[in-house]
C-alpha positions in Angstrom: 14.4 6.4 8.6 16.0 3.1 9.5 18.4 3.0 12.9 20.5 0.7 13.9 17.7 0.0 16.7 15.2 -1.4 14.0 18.2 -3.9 12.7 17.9 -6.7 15.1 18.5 -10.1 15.2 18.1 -12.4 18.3 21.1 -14.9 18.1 20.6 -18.6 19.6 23.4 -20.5 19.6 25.1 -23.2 21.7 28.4 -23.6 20.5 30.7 -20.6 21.9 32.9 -20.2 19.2 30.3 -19.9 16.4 28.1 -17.7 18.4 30.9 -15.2 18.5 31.5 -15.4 14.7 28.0 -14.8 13.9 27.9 -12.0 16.0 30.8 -10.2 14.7 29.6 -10.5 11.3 26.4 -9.2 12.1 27.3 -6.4 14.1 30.5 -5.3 11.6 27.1 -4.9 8.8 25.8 -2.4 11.4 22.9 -4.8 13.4 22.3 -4.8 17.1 22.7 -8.5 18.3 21.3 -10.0 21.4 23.1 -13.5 21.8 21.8 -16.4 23.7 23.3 -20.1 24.2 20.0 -21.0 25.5 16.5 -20.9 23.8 14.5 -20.5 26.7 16.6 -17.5 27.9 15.8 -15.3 24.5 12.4 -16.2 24.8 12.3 -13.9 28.3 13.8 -11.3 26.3 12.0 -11.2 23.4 9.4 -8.8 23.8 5.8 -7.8 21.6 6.5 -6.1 18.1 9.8 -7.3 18.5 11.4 -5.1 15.3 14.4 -7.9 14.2 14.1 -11.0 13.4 15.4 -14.8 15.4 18.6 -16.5 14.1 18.9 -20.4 15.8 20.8 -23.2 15.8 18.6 -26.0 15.4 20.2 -28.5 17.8 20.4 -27.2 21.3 20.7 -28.7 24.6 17.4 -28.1 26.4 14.7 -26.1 24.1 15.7 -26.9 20.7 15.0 -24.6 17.0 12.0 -26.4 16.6 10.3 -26.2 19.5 11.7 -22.8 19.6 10.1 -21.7 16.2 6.6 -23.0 17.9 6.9 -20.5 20.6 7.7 -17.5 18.5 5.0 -18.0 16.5 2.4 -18.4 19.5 3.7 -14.6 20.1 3.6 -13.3 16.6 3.4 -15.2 13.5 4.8 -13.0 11.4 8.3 -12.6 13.3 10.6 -14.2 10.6 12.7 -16.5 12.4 15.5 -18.3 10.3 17.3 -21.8 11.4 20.4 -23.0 11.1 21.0 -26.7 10.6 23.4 -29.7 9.9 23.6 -31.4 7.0 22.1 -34.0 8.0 19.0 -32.0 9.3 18.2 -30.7 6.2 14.8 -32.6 5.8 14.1 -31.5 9.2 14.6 -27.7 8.7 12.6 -28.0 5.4 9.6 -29.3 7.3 10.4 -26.2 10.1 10.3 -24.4 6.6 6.7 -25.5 6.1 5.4 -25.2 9.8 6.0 -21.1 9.4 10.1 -21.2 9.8 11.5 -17.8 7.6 14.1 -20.0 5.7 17.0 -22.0 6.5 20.8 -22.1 6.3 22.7 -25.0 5.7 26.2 -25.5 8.2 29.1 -24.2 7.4 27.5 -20.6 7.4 29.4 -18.6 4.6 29.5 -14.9 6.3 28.6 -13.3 2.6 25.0 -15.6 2.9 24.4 -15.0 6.3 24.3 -11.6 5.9 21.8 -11.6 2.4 19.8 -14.2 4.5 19.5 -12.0 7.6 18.9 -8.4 5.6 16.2 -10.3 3.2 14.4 -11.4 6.9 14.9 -7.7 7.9 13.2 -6.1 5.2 10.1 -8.7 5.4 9.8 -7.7 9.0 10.1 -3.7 8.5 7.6 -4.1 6.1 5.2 -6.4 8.6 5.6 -4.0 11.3 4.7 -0.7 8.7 1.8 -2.2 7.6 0.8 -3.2 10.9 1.6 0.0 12.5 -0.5 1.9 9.5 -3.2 -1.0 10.7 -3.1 0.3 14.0 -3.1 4.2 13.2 -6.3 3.9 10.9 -8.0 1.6 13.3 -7.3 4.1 16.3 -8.5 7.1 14.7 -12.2 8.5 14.8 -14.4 8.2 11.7 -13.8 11.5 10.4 -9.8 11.1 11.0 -10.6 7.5 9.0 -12.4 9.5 6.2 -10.5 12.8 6.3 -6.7 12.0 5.9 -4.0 13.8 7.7 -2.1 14.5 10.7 -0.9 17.9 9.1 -2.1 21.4 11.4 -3.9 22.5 7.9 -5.9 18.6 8.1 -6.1 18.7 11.9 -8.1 22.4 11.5 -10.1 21.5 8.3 -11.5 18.4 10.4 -12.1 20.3 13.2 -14.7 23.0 11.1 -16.4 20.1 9.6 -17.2 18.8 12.6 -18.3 22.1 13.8 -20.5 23.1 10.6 -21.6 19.6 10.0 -25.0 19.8 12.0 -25.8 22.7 11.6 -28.5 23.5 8.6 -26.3 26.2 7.2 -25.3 25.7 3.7 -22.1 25.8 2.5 -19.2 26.8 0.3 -16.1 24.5 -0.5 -12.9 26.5 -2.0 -10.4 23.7 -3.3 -8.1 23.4 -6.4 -9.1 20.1 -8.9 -8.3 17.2 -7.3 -8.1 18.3 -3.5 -11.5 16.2 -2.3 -14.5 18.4 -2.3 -16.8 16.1 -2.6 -14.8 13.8 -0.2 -15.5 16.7 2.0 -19.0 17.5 1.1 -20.0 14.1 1.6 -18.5 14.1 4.9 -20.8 16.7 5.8 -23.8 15.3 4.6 -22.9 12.0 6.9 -22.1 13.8 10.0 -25.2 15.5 10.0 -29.0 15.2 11.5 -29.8 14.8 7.2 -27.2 12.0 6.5 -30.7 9.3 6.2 -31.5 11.6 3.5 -30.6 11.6 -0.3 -26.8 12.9 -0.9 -27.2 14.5 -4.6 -24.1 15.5 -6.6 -24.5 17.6 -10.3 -21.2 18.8 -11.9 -22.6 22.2 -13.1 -19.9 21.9 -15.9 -20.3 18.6 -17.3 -23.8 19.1 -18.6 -24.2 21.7 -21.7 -27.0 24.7 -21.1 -30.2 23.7 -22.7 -29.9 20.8 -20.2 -28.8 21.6 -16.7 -31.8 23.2 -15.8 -33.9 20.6 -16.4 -31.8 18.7 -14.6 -31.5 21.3 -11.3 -35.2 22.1 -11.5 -36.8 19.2 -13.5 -39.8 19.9 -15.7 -43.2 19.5 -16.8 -44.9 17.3 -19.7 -45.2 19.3 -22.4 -42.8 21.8 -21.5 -40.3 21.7 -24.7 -39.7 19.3 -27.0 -39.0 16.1 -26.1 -40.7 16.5 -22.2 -43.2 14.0 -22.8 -43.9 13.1 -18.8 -43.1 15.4 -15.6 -39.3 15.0 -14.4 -38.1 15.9 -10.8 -35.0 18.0 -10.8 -32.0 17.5 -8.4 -32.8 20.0 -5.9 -35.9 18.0 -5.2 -34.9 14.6 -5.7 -32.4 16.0 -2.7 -35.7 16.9 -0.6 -34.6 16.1 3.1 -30.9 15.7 2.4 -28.1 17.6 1.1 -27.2 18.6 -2.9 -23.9 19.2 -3.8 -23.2 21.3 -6.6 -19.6 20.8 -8.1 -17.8 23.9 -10.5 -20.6 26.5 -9.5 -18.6 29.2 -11.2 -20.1 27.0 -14.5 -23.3 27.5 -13.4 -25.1 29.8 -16.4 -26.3 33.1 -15.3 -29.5 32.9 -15.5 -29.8 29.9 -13.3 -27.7 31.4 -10.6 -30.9 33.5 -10.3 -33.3 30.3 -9.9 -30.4 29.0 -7.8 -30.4 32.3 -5.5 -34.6 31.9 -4.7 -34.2 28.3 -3.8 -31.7 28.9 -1.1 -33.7 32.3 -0.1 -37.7 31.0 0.4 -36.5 26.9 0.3 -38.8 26.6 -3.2 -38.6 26.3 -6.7 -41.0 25.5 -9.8 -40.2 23.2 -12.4 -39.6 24.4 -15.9 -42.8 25.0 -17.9 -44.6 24.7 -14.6 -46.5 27.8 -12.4 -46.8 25.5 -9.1 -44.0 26.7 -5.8 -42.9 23.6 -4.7 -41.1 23.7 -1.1 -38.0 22.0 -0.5 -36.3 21.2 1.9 -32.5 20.7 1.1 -28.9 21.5 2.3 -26.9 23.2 -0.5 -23.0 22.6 -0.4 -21.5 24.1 -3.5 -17.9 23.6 -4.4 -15.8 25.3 -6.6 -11.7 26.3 -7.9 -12.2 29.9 -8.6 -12.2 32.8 -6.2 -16.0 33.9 -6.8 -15.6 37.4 -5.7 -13.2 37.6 -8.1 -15.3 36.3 -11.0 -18.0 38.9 -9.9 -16.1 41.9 -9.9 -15.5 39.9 -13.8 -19.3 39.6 -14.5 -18.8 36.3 -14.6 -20.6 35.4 -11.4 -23.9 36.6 -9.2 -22.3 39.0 -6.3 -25.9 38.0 -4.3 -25.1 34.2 -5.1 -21.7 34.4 -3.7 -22.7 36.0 -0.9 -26.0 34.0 0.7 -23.6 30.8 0.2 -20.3 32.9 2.0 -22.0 32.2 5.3 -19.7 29.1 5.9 -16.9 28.5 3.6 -14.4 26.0 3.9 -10.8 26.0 2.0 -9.6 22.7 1.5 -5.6 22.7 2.1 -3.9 21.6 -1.5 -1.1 19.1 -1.4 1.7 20.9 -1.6 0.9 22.8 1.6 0.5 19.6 3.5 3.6 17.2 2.4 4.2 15.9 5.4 0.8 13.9 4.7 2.0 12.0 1.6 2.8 9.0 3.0 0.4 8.0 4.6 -2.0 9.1 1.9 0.4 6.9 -0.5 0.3 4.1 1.7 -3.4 4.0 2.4 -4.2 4.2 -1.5 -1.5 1.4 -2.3 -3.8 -1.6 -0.8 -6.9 -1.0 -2.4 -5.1 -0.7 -6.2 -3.3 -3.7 -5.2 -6.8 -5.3 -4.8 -7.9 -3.8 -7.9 -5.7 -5.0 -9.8 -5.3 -8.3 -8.2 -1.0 -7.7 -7.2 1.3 -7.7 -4.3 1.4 -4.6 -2.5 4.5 -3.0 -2.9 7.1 -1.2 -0.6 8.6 2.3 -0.6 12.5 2.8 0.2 13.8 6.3 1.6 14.7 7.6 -1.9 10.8 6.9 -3.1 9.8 8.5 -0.1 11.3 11.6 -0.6 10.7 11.4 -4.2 7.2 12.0 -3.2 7.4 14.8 -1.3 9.5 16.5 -3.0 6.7 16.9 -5.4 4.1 19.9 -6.4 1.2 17.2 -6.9 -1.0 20.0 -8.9 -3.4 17.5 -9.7 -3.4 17.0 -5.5 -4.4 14.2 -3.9 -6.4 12.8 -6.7 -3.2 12.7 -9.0 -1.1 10.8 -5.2 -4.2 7.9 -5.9 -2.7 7.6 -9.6 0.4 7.7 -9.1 -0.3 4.4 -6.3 -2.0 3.2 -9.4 1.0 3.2 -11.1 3.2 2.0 -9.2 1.2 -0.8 -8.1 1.1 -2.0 -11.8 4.8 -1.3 -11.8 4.7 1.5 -14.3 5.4 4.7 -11.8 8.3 6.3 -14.3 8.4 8.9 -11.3 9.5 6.2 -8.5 10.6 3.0 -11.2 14.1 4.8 -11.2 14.7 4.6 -7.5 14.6 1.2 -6.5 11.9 -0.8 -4.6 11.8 -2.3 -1.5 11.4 -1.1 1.8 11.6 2.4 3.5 14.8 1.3 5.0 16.3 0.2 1.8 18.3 2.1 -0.8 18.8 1.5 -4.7 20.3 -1.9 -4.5 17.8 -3.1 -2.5 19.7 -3.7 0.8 19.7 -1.7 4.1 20.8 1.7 3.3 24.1 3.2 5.4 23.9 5.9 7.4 25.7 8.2 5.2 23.1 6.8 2.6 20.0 7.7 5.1 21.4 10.8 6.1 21.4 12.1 2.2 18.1 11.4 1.4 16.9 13.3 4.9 19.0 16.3 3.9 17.4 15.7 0.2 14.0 15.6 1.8 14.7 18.7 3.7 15.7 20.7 0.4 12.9 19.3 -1.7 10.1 21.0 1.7 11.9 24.0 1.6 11.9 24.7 -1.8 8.1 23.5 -2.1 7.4 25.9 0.8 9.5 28.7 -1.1 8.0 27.7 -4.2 10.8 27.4 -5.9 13.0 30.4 -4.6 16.4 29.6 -3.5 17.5 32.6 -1.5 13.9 32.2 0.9 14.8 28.4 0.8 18.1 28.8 1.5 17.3 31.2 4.6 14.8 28.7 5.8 17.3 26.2 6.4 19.6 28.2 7.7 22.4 28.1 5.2 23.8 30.9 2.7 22.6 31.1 -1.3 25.4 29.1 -2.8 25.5 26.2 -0.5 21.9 26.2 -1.1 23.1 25.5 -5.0 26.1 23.1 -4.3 23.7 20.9 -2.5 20.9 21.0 -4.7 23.7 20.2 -7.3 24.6 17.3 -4.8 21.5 15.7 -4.7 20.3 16.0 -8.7 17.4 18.9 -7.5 16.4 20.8 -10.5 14.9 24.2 -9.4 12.7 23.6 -12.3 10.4 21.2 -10.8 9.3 23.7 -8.0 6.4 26.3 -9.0 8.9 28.9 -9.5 8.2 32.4 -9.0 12.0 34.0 -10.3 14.6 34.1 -7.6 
């Protein structure tokens, strides 16, 4: 959320008079103004990752725009500094233009343009010092924290098992809903370990149809149905020395959970149509959506199975449960579409914001990535109705008011409650603190419809 803190503008201007009447007008649209008749002395004020932006006069006494605009950039050459000029210095604040100069404004300084010149420089400079704060915060973080997204507790914990597990020859169980990054996770496992120089094999056990996957798991020999004409080496030794993954497990056909269930017991298998025990040597991390127990009290799953892999289990967090991680998840997948696709990468105001976490995401983070997608190719129908720009921007495109930035945190604050409450308003409502119908009136307020929350009756 914006503050009057992050809407600055260092003001360098000789002439008294027009000093004060720049300040005024800046100051009565809500920005906090440093004013300097000298250049040199706003030089010693301005400070690194200065958050405004630099209004000057051109011609000073002493240091003048120019040489000014030279020495700001030698500090930071993305601080948008904007100069103000004489008619007759026109050419030369066109060609301070083309040295790195923001823009410039022509003498006598209509307060209307001054103000769309200065909030336009503002919003270039948010977004410079977002990107380069996000910069910062990936570049700071430790290679799992790089790979493994999060500052939530539920993302601070998972990272904290894999890094526990991840050495250790144990084999392991993944629990997470479609979308949620298992094999993000598995492969994370596979690299943080003593095997990560071996192979990293994934088979979806439910994208291949019966007659095929275990062929494909086990291999076979020539000759040993129709069609075998030469010896084929199945995943689980192709993965000899490093790690197979197996994705949907509960899709996994009985009879191979069996074959399945020897291989991690005695660590050897035989090829189909073959007599020959052939020892392997493999990590098995299995990942799946369904409870397992569940689907063996059902018969649909091998209770032995389920348990020789239950030794380590890990239950990856799903979206909804971790909000407060969407944006930077948002952000990080916004640069690489934007490469993709070859376009600009765009900005997120408040109400975008909050319009993202005030969603389920049941497609998790996998659907967050599309949704970037989309809105980098400008066809996001979930964020296209709430304006673009930056975080500190509302509809219109300029720097929201306070009463503006203090409804869309209130909206934000509804939108986790009822996503914690899944959808019911009297546990919502006694979350925040606040009785049943206000909890209507100001979902009412803000255009909430209880309908978007997974709603369990209320």
């Amino acid at each position: 959320m914006t503050t009057e803190s992050d809407r600055q503008v260092l003001l360098i201007e000789d002439e008294p008079e027009v000093r004060e009447a720049a300040r005024l007008t800046l100051e009565l649209a809500g920005m906090a103004v440093e004013s300097f008749e000298r250049a040199e002395d706003a030089l010693e004020w301005l400070g690194e990752d200065y958050p405004g932006i630099v209004l000057s006069d051109i011609k000073m006494p002493g240091m003048d725009g120019l040489e000014l605009l030279q020495q700001v950039r030698r500090r930071d050459p993305e601080l948008p500094v904007i100069l103000v000029t004489g008619h007759g210095d026109i050419g030369m604040a066109v060609e301070a233009v083309k040295s790195g100069a923001y823009d410039f404004i022509e003498k006598p300084v209509a307060p209307d343009h001054l103000l769309e010149e200065v909030k336009r420089a503002l919003q270039t400079r948010a977004l410079i010092l977002e990107n380069r704060s996000l910069k910062q915060q990936l570049s700071g973080r430790s290679r799992m924290e790089s790979r493994i997204l999060g500052d939530s507790p539920a993302m601070v914990q998972l990272r904290a098992l894999i890094t526990n597990i991840a050495d250790a020859d144990v084999d392991v169980l993944l629990f997470g809903e479609t979308g949620t990054g298992k094999e993000l996770i598995a492969r994370t496992l596979h690299d943080f370990s003593h095997r990560r120089d071996g192979k990293f094999v994934a088979l979806n056990c439910g994208a291949l149809p019966e007659s095929v996957i275990e062929s494909e798991l086990f291999g076979h020999e020539a000759g040993a149905f129709t069609g075998a004409h030469k010896r084929r080496i199945g995943k689980v030794e192709y993965a000899h020395g490093g790690t197979l993954f197996l994705d949907e497990l509960e899709s996994m056909p009985m009879h191979l959970q069996i074959k399945m269930l020897r291989v991690l017991q005695e660590r050897c298998l035989e090829r189909l149509g073959g007599n020959e025990s052939i020892p392997v040597d493999v990590r098995v991390v299995a990942a799946t959506k369904r409870d397992l127990l569940e689907a063996s009290a059902a018969g649909e799953f091998r209770e032995d199975l389920y348990y020789r892999l239950n030794v380590a289990t890990i239950a990856i967090p799903p979206l909804r449960e971790r909000l407060d991680d969407v944006p930077l998840l948002f952000r990080c997948f916004l640069e690489p579409a934007a490469q993709r696709f070859n376009r600009p990468v765009p900005s997120l105001n408040g109400d975008q914001v909050s319009a993202l976490m005030a969603s389920n995401w049941p497609g998790n983070v996998r659907e967050l990535q599309h949704e970037a997608e989309r809105f980098v190719l400008g066809i996001s129908t979930r964020l296209a109705s709430r304006g673009s720009g930056l975080a500190t921007s509302n509809e219109g495109g300029t720097l929201a008011s306070l009463p503006e930035q203090l409804a869309a945190y209130e909206k934000r604050l509804l939108c986790e409650a009822l996503t914690r409450s899944e959808g019911r308003i009297t546990d919502a409502a006694e979350q925040l603190g606040i009785p049943r119908k206000k909890m209507y009136l100001r979902m009412q307020r803000h255009g909430i419809e209880k309908a978007r929350f997974a709603v369990d009756g209320d």
